[in-house]
SEVEX-790839 format. One record per residue (C-alpha): chain; x, y negated, z. Coordinates in nm, 4 decimals. Layout:
BEGIN
<site><mol>A</mol><u>X</u><v>Y</v><w>Z</w></site>
...
END
This chain:
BEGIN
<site><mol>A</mol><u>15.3301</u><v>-9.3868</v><w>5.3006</w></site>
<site><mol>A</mol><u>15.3839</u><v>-9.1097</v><w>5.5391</w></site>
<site><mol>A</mol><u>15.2347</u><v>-9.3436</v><w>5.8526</w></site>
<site><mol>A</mol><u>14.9505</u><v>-9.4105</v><w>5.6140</w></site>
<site><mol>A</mol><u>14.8681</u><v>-9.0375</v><w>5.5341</w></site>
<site><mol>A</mol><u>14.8724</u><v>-8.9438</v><w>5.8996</w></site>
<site><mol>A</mol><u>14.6528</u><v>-9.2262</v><w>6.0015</w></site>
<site><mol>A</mol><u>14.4304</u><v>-9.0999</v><w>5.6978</w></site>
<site><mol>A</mol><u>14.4335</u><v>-8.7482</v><w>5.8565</w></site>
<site><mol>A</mol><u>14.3651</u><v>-8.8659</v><w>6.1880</w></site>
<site><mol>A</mol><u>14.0597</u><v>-9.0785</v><w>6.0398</w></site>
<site><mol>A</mol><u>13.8662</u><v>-8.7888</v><w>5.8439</w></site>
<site><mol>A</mol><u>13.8355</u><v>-8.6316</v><w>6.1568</w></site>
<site><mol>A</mol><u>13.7578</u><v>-8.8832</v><w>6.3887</w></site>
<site><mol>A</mol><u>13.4906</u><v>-9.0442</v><w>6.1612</w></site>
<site><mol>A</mol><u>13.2392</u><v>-8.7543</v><w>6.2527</w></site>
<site><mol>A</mol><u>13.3195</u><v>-8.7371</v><w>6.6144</w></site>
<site><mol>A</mol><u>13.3066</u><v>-9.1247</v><w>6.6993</w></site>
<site><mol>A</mol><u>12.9605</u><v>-9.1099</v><w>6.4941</w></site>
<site><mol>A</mol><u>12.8497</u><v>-8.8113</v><w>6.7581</w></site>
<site><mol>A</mol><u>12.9360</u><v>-9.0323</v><w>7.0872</w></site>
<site><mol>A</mol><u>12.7393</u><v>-9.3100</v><w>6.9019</w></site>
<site><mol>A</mol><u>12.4592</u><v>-9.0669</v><w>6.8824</w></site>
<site><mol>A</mol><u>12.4909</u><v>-8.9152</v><w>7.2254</w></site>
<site><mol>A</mol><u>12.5110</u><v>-9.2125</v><w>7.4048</w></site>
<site><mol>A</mol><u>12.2339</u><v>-9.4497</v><w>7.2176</w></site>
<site><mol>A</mol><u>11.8951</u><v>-9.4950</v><w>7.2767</w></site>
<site><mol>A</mol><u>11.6368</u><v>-9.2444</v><w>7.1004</w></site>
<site><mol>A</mol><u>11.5143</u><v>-9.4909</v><w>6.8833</w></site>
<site><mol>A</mol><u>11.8393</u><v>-9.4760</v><w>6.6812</w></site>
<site><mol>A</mol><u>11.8031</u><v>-9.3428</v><w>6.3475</w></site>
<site><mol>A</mol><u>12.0244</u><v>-9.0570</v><w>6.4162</w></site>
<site><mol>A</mol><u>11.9435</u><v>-8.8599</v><w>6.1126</w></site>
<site><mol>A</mol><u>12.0945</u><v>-9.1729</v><w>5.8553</w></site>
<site><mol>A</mol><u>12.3951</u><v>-9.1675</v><w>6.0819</w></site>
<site><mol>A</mol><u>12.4306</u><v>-8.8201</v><w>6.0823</w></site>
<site><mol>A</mol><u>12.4586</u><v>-8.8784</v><w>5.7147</w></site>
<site><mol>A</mol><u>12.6696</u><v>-9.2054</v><w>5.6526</w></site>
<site><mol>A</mol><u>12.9250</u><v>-9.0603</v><w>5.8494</w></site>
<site><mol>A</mol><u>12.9592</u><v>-8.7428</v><w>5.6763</w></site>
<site><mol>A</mol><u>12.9742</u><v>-8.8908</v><w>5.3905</w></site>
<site><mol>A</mol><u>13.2555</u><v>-9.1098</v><w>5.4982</w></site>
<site><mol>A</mol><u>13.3856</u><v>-8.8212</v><w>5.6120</w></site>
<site><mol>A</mol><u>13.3835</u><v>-8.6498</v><w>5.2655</w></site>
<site><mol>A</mol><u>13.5215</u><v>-9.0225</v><w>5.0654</w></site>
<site><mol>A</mol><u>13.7861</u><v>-9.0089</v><w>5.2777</w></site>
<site><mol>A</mol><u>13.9243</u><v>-8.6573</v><w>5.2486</w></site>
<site><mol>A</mol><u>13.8826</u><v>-8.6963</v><w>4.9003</w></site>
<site><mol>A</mol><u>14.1865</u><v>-8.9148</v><w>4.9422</w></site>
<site><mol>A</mol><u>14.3868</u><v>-8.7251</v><w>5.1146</w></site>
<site><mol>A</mol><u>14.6836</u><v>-8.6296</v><w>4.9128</w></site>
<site><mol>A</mol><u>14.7402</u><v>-8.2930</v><w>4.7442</w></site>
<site><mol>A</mol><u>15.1876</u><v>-8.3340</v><w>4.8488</w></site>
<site><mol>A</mol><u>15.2869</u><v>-8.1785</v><w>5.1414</w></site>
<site><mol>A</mol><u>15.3763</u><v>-8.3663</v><w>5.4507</w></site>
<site><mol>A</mol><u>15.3423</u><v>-8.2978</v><w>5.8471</w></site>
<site><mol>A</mol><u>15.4104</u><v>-8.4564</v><w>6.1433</w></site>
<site><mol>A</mol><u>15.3702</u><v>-8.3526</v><w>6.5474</w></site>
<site><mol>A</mol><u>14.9357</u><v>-8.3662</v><w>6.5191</w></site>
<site><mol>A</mol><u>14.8835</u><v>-8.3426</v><w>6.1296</w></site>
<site><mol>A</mol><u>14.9624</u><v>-8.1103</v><w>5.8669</w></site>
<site><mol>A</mol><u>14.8166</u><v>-8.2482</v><w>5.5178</w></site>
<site><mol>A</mol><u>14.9749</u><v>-7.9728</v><w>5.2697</w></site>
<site><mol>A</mol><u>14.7719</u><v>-7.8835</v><w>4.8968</w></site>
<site><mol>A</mol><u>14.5248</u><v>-7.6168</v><w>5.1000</w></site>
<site><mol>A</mol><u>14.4691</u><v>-7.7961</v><w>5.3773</w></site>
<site><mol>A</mol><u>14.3514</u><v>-8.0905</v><w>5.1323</w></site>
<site><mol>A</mol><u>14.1518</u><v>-7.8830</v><w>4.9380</w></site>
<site><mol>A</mol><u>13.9390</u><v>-7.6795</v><w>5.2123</w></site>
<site><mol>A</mol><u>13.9145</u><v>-8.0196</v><w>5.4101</w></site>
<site><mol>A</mol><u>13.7952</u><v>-8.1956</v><w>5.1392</w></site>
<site><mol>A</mol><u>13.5312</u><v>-7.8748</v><w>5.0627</w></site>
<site><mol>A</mol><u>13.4023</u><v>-7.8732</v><w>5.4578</w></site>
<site><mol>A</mol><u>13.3212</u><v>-8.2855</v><w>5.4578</w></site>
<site><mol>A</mol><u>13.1227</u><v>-8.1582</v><w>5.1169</w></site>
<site><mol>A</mol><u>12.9565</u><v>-7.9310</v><w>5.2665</w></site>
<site><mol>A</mol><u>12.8917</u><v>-8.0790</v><w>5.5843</w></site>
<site><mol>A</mol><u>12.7970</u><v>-8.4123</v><w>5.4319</w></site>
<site><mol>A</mol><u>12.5027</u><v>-8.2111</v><w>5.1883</w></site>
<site><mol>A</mol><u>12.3817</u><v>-7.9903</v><w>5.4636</w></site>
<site><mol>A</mol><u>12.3294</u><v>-8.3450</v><w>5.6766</w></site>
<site><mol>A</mol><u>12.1427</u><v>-8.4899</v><w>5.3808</w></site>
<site><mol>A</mol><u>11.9514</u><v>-8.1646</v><w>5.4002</w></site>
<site><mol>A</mol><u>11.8751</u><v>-8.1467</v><w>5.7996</w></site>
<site><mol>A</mol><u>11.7412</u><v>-8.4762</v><w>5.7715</w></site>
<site><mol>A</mol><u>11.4247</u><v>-8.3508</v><w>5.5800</w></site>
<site><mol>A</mol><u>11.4710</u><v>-8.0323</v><w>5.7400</w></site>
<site><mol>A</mol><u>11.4142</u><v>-8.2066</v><w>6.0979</w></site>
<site><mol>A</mol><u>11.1499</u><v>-8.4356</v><w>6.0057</w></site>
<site><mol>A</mol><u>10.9344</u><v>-8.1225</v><w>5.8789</w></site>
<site><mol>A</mol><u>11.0133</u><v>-7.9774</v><w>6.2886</w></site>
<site><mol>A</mol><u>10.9124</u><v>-8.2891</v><w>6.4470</w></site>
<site><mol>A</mol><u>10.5766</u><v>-8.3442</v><w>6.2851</w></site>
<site><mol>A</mol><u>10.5119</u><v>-7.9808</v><w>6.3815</w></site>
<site><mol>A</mol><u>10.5612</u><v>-8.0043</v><w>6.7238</w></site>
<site><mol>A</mol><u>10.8788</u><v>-7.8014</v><w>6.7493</w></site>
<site><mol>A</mol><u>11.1115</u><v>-8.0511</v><w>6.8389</w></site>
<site><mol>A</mol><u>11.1091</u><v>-8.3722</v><w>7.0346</w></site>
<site><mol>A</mol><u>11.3386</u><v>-8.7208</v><w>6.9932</w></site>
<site><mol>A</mol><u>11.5411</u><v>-8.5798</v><w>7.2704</w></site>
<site><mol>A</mol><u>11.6506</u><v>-8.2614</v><w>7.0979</w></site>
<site><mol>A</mol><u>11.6411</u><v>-8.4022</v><w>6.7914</w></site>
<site><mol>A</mol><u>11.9578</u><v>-8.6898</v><w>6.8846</w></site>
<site><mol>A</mol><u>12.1053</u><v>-8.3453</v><w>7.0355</w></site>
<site><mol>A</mol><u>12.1196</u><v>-8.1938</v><w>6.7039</w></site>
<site><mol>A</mol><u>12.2609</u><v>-8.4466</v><w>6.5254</w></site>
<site><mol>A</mol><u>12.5177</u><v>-8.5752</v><w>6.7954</w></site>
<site><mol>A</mol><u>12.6139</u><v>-8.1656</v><w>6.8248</w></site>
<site><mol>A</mol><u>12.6306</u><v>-8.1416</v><w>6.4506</w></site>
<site><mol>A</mol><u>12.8568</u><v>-8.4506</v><w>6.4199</w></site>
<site><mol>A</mol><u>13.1095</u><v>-8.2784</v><w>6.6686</w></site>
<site><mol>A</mol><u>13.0876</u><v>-7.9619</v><w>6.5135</w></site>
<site><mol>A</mol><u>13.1817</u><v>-8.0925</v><w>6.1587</w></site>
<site><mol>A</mol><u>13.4479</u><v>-8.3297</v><w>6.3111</w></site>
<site><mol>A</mol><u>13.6117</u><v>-8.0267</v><w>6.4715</w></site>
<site><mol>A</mol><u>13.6415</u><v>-7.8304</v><w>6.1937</w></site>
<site><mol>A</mol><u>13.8230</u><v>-8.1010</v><w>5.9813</w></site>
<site><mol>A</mol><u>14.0460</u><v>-8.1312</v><w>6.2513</w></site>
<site><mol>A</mol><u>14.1274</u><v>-7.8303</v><w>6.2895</w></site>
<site><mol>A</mol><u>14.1929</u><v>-7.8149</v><w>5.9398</w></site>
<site><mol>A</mol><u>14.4576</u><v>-8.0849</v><w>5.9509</w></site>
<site><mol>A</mol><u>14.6039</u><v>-8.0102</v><w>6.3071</w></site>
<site><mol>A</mol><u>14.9143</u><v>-7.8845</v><w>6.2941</w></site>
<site><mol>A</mol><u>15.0656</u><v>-7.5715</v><w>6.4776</w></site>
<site><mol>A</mol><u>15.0256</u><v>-7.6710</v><w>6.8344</w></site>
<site><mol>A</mol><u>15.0962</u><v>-7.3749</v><w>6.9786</w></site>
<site><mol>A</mol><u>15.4356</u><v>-7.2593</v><w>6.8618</w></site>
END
């Protein structure tokens, strides 16, 4: 149980971040804004099962809080990317931003979102 929640933990975060070297490092023609969003929303199914008991190890701390604001951030990061994705297409046709900028945002906004769940569910590495 306890190996399973800490693989869990180690998942939510690294859902978003393996989704933003996907981004980074494929071709333009990727559909970057769908993956943007597919793995935010992975991002939020899976902290939704992230257990509200206590329980830490060396990386992950998973307590009641930690569950809760995790499982709020994939929300909100997982709306806001169904939201950019309109949001973008609106700046391309305008002329304000090209594919190359574009695949920036989204592989940027990936590791932004994955970072904040992990930090959320690291544990106190510095003491």
């Amino acid at each position: 149980m306890t190996l399973d929640l800490f693989l869990l933990a180690g998942v939510v975060p690294f859902v978003p971040l393996a989704a933003s070297a996907l981004i980074a490092a494929a071709p333009e023609r990727l559909p970057a804004a769908w993956v943007t969003i597919a793995a935010s929303a992975l991002a939020f199914v899976l902290a939704c099962r992230l257990p509200g008991s206590p329980a830490h190890g060396d990386l992950f701390l998973v307590d009641p809080l930690a569950a809760h604001m995790t499982m709020l951030t994939a929300f909100v990061g997982a709306t806001t990317a169904w939201f950019s994705r309109d949001y973008i297409a609106v700046e391309l046709a305008a002329g304000r931003l090209d594919a190359r900028r574009t695949k920036q945002y989204h592989a940027l906004y990936l590791a932004f979102l994955g970072f904040m769940l992990m930090a959320l569910l690291s544990n106190n590495l510095g003491v």
